[in-house]
N, C-alpha and C positions, 0 to 999 in steps of 0.2 A: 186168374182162372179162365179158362177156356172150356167152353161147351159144346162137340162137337159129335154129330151122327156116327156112331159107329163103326156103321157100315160104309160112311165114307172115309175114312180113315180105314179099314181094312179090303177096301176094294183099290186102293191108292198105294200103301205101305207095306213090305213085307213084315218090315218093324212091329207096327203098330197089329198085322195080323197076330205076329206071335205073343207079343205085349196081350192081347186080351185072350189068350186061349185058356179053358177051364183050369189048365194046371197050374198057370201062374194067377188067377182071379178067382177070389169069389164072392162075386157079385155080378150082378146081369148088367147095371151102370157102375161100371168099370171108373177109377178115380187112376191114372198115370200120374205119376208123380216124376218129372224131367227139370232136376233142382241144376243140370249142368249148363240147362241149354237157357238161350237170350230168348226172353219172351220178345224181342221184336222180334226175330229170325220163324217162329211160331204163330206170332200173328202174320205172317207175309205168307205164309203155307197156309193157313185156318181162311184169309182170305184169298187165295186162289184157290183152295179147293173146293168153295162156295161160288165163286165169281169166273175161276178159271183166267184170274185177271192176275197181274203184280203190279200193282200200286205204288208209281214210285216218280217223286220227281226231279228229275237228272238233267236238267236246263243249266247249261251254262249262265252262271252268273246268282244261280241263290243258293243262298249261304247253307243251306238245308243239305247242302249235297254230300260233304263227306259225312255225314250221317245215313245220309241215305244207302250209299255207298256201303259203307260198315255194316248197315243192317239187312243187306242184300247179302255182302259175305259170309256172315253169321246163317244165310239163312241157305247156303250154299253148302254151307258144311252142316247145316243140320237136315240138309236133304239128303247128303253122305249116310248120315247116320241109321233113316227113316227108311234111304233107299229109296224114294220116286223118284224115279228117269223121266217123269214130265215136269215132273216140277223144274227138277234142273237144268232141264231143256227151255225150259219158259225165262229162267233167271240167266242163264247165258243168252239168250237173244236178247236181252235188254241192251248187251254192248256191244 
């Protein structure tokens, strides 16, 4: 579960604007339910859109890295989905 300002997520998301509008919610905290998508791909979005950071370490030579990797692409195509053009501006500059 992920807990996440609202209004950061619909100042960021066109997704996430339409996801919380009164027609599809009712409730003021809004509960998304995203059973498709990689919770790492979500925490690397929940953490840059807090930090404006992406967290990742891509050092040749540890073994961490085709994971990291993977959870970077996951989180490239869940920026597809979401629609933030900074986001996926920030995850392409990583290569």
């Amino acid at each position: 579960d992920f807990h996440i300002h609202k209004e950061l997520l619909s100042d960021n998301s066109p997704f996430f604007t339409n996801a919380m509008k009164k027609e599809w919610t009712k409730c003021d905290d809004c509960i998304l339910e995203l059973p498709d998508d990689d919770p790492n791909a979500v925490q690397i979005y929940v953490a840059w859109l807090y930090c404006n950071r992406i967290f990742a370490q891509l050092e040749v030579g540890n073994t961490k890295v085709a994971k990291e990797y993977e959870a970077l692409l996951d989180a490239y195509i869940f920026r597809d989905k979401i629609q933030d053009h900074d986001f996926k501006d920030a995850i392409r500059h990583l290569y």
